[in-house]
N, C-alpha and C positions, 0 to 999 in steps of 0.2 A: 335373581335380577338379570334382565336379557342386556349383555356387555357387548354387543356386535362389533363395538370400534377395537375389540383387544388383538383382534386378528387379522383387522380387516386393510384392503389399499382401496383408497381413496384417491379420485381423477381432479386435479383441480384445473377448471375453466373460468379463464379469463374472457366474460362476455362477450366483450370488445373484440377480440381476435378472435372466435370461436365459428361461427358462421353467420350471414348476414342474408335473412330470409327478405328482407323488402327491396335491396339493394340500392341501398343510401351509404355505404361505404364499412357502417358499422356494422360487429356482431350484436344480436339478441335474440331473446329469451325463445321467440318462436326458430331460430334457429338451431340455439343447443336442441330443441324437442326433437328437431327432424334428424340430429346427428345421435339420438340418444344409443341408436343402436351401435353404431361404433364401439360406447362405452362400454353396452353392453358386451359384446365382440369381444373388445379385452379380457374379459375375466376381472375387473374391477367388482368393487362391493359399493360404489357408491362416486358422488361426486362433491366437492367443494368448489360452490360458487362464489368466485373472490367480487367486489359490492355491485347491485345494480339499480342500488337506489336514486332515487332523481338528485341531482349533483349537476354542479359546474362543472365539472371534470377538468379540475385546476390540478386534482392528484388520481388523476386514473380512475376518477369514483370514491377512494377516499375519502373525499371532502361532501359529507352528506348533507342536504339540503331539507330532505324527510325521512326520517327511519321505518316509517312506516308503507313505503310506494316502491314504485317504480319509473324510473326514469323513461321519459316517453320513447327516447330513440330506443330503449332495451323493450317499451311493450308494456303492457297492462298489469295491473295483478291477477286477471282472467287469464292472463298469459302463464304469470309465474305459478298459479293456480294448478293451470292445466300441464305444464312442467313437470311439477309435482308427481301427480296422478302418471305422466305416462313413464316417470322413473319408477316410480313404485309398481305399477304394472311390471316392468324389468327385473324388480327386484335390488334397484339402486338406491341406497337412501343417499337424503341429500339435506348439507350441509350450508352452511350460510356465515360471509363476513358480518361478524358486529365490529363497526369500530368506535368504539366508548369514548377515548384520549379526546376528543375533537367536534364540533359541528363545522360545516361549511359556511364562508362569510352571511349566505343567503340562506341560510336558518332563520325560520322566524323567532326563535329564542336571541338570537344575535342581532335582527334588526330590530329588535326591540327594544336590546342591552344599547343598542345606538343612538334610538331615539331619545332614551328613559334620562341618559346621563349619567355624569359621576353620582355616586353615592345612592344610585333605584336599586331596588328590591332585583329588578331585572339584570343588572351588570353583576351581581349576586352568583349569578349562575356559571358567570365564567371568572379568568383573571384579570382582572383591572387594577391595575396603580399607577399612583402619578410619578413621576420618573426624578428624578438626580439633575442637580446643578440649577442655578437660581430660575431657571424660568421652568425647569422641567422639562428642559431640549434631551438630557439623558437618558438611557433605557433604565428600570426600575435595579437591574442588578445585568451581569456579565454572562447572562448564561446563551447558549449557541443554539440552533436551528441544527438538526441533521442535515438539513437541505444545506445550509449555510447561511452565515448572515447571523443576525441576532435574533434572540426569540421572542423578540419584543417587538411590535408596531405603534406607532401612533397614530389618534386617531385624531377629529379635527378639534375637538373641545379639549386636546392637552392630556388626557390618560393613554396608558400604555395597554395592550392586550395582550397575553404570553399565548406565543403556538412555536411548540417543540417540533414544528413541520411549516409546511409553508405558510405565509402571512393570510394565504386562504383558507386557514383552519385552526383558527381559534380555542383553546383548550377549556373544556368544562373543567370547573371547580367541583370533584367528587368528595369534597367537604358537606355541596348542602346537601340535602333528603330531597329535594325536588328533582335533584339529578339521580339519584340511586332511586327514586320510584319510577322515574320514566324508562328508565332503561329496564326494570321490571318486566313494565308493559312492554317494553318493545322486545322481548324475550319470549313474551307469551303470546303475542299479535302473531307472532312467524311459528308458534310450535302450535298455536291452535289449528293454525294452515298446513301444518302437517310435514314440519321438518325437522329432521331427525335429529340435529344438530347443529353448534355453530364453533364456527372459529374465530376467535375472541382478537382480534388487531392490538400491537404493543401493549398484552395483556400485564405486563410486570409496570405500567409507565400512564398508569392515571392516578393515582394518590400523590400528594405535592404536599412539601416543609412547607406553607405560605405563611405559616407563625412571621409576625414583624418584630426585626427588621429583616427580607427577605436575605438571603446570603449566597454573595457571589462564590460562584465554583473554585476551588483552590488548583485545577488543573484542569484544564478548557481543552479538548481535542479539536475542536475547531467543529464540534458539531457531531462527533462521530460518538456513539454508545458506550465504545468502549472506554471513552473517558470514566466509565461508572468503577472501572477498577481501581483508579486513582481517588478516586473519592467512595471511599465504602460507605460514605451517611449521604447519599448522592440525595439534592433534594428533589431531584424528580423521577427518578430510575428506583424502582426494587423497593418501595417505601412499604414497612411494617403493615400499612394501613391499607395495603392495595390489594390483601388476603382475605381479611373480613366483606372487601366487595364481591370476589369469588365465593368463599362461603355464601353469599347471601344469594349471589347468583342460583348455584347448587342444589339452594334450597327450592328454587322456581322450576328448577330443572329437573329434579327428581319429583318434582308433585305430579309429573306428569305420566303415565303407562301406558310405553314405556319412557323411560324415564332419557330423556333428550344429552346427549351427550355435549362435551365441549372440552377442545384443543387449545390452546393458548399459542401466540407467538410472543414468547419468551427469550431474547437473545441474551443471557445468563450464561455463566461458567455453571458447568452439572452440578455441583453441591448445593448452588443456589436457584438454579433454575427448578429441580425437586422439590423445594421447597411446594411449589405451586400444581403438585400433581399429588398432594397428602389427600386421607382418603374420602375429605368433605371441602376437599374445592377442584379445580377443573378436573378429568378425568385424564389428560396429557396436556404435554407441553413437546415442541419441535426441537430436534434434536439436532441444533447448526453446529453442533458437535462434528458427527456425523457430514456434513454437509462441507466444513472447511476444513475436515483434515485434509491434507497431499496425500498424493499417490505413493505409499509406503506399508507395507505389510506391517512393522511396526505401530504407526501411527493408528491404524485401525483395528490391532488387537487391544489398543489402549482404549481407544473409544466406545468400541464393543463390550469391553469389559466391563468398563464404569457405568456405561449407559444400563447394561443389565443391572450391573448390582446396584446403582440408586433406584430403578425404575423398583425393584423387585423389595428396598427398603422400605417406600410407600404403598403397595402392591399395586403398583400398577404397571404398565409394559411399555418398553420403549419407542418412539417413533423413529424412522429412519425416514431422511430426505435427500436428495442428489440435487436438486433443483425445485425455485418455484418462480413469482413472479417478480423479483427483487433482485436477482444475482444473475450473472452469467450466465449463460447455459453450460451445464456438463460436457458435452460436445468439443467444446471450443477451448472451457477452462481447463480441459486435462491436454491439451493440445500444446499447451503452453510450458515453457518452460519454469521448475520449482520456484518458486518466490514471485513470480512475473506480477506487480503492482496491475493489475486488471483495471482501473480510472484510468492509468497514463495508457495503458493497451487502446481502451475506448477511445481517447484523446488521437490516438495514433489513425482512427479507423482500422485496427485491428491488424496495422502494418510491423507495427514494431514494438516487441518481436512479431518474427514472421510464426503465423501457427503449423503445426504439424497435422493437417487434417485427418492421415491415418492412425496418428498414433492418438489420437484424440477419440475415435468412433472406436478401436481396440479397448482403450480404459475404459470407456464409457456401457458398452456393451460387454465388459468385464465384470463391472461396479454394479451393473445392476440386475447383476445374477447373486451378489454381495448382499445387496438391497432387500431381495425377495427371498431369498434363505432366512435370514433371520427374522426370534421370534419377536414378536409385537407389529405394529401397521406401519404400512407404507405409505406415503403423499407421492401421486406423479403427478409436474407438471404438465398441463397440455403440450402435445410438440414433443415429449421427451422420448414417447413411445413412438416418434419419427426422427429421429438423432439427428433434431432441427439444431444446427450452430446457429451461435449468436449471430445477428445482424449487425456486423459492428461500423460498419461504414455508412448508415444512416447520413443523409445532408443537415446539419445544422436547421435548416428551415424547414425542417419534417418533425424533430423534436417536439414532444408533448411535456417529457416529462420536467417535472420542475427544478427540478437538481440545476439544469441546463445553466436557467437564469440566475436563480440564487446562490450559485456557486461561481457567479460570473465569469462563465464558461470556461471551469475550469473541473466540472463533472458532470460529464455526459450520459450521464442518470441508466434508468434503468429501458428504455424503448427497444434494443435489441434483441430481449426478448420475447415480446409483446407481441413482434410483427405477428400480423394472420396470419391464421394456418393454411398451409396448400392442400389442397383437396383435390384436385386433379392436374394433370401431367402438362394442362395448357390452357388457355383463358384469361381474360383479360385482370384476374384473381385467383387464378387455380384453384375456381370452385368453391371461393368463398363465400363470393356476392357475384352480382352480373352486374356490377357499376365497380373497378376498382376497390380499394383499401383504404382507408382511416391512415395507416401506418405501410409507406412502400416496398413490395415485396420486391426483392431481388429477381431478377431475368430467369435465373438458376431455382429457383425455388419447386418448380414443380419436380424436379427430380428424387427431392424428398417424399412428394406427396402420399397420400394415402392409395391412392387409385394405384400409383406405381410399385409403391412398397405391399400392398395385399398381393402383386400376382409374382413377387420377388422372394424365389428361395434364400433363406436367410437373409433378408433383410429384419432392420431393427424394430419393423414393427411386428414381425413373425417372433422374432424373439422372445417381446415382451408378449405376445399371444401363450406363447409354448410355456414360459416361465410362469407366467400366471395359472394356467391349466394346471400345472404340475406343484404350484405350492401349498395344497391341501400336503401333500405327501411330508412336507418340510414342517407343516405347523400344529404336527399331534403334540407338541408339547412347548412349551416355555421355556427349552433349555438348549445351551451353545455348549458342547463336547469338544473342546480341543483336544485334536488327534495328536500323542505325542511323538512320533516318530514324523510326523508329514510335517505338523506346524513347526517350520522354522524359519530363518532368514527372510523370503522374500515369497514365500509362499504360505500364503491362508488356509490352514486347513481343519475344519469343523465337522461334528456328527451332529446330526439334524432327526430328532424323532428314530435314533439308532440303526435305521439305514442307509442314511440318505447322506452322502461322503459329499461336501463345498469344497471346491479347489480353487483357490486363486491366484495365480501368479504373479505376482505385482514385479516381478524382474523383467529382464528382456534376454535371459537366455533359454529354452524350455527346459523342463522338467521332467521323468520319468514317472507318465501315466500308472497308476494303480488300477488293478483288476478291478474290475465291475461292470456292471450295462448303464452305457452314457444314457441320463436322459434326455439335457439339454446343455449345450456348450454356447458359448460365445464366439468359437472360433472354431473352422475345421479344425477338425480330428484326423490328422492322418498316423497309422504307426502306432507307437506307444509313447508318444512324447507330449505333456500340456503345452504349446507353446507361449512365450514369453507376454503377458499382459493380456491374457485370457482367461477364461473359468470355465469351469465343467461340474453340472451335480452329476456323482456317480449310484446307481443302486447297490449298493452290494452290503454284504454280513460283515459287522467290525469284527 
């Protein structure tokens, strides 16, 4: 059976930000086509397209309106068509957000459930109850909104709607069969069109307790996931029943040759998150394992470890992520000082604390020589392979994302991010679009750009060129060799396919280089010394 995704790194593009071919501010679909060579450039195996389906764009595209289209400012399905076709010309497969948990208010299944009323067949589809206290002014039970706020609205005939996300996305009920066949077809509509894969959206967080009487949370994070650790019978997190929709999925997924891969966004402690990558339901799950440990040679032989041995208890292989469209940038976040609350950072416009910008592009250009040594697939976010930091001083009145309001601006969500890519060193978009940006680029942005960084010895995007080139060498096998004499303290050190010596030095004093032919470092090389918060793969004979 052809497993391309066991080895493979995956580009993910964020539409929106990506290039904007008609210049109306936004990125779309005819403009990833024209940047496809880039990706190809990388040495990448593929891309994941986070959603571009026709949407409000209340949550970034999220909040789907048709699962089956494309949103017109992103372009056709002629467009997304011919997308297709010029990756796979490339040799890129590509990848696709499903996101299941939700429809957009502006779903015709939703304005339907509006018209129809209490107690129709139609409000069936999603969750509907009438709420608490004599008139029904209460929400049906106490549960939180990630965004913030309560995860209940009301509508104007007196029932309440549940969305675990903004009030603009409404949560299907993956109780009835009318929702597990639709999503079916909307699995097969996109794999007959010729993609290779999808990435499943809070794939642990669509099966729901709704048995009556519903029941309030016993410990409320105020909206945050992690409340699921406080409540192990969470009734909407991790539910028993959210396996058999994977199986069923799997089953759609392998009828096809070849047989269509799928990722999960799983934010699980590993014991549980495994769960979901057994070997007749998704084929991985993201490993925010990986992604939120600190900068700590300890921390990451823990992570490393476990992540093999559960990946390898299901036989399937780990993912490693440094960043995507949801968190900080790497850049910035390793810039920061250990524990540094990242919301109040945001809050701050990225003032306080002050960041460390070299000691930031140092780890980061460290980490993800870390990254690409080991075995199983990589995710990079766009931007990452240009050691784009966060935008964190965004104006208030530039804000898209929803956290902003329903957290009553008191989290300044994820846009930082997001901002376009710079594409060249000057322009009124660096090369994005020739009208401006969606989201405003910083004055400074072109010094990242791509134009700048392709004619720039070691720079970050040469990096990731060179690391990529050279990681056939690192991935003849499945296995992490801790060297015993090297791996100690504050320095990471693995055998890789038995030549191929990872060095990392997560301290800040250097370390005394081992014999071998550099192939790629993170950091000059001078003498015999690794310096402090660098890495180097060596060739040489253990």
């Amino acid at each position: 059976m052809h497993q391309w995704w066991r080895n493979a790194v995956l580009y993910q593009v964020y539409p929106r930000s990506f290039t904007d071919s008609d210049g109306d501010g936004v990125g779309d679909l005819a403009g990833l086509t024209a940047r496809l060579d880039h990706i190809a450039a990388l040495g990448v195996h593929g891309i994941w397209l986070s959603p571009f389906y026709p949407s409000p764009w209340a949550d970034g595209g999220y909040d789907v309106s048709d699962f089956r289209d494309v949103d017109p400012s992103l372009g056709t399905l002629s467009d997304f068509e011919a997308m297709v076709r010029a990756a796979h010309k490339r040799r890129l497969k590509v990848m696709i957000d499903i996101v299941p948990n939700h429809t957009s208010l502006e779903h015709p299944w939703f304005q339907e459930a509006l018209e129809a009323g209490p107690g129709s067949p139609e409000r069936e589809l999603y969750v509907f109850r009438d709420g608490k206290g004599p008139r029904g002014e209460l929400p049906p039970t106490n549960w939180r909104s990630t965004f913030g706020g309560p995860a209940w609205t009301r509508v104007p005939d007196g029932q309440w709607y549940l969305h675990m996300f903004a009030p603009e996305q409404p949560d299907l009920d993956w109780g009835h069969p009318r929702v597990r066949e639709e999503f079916r077809g909307i699995l097969r509509f996109w794999a007959d069109k010729g993609v290779d894969g999808f990435r499943i959206d809070v794939a642990y967080a669509m099966a729901k307790d709704l048995d009556e009487p519903l029941r309030d949370l016993v410990h409320v994070e105020g909206g945050r996931f992690e409340d699921i650790l406080a409540n192990p019978d969470h009734p909407l997190l991790d539910r028993p029943e959210v396996h058999e929709v994977h199986r069923d999925w799997r089953r759609v997924t392998d009828s096809y040759d070849p047989p269509r891969a799928m990722v999960g966004e799983v934010w699980l402690p590993s014991e549980r998150r495994v769960l979901y990558t057994r070997p007749d339901e998704l084929h991985q799950a993201f490993n925010f394992d990986f992604l939120k440990a600190p900068w700590d040679a300890d921390a990451y032989r823990r992570v490393i470890d476990s992540s093999l041995a559960d990946a390898h208890e299901v036989g399937t292989v780990p993912t490693w992520v440094i960043g995507n469209h949801d968190v900080v940038r790497p850049v910035s976040a390793l810039g920061l000082p250990a524990g540094t609350d990242l919301k109040a950072w945001l809050l701050s416009d990225g003032r306080d604390p002050e960041p460390d910008p070299e000691q930031g592009r140092r780890r980061a250009r460290a980490l993800v020589l870390l990254e690409l040594a080991l075995p199983g697939s990589a995710y990079i976010f766009q931007g990452e392979e240009l050691g784009l930091p966060e935008v964190a001083d965004l104006p208030a009145t530039a804000l898209e994302d929803p956290r902003w309001d329903n957290s009553e601006h008191t989290d300044k969500g994820r846009d930082g991010c997001r901002v376009p890519l710079p594409w060249s060193a000057e322009g009124t978009s660096f090369g994005f679009g020739r009208n401006g940006s969606w989201l405003p680029q910083p004055s400074w942005w072109g010094q990242y750009s791509v134009e700048v960084q392709a004619r720039q010895r070691g720079s970050m995007l040469r990096l990731y060129q060179a690391a990529l080139s050279l990681r056939p060498d690192c991935n003849v096998d499945g296995e992490v060799k801790w060297d015993p004499d090297l791996n100690r303290g504050p320095l990471l050190a693995f055998w890789r396919g038995g030549y191929v010596l990872v060095l990392i030095n997560t301290g800040s004093v250097p370390v005394p280089l081992p014999e071998g032919e550099i192939m790629v470092s993170s950091a000059p090389l001078t003498g015999d010394e690794l310096p402090g918060e660098a890495a180097v793969w060596l060739h040489r004979e253990p």
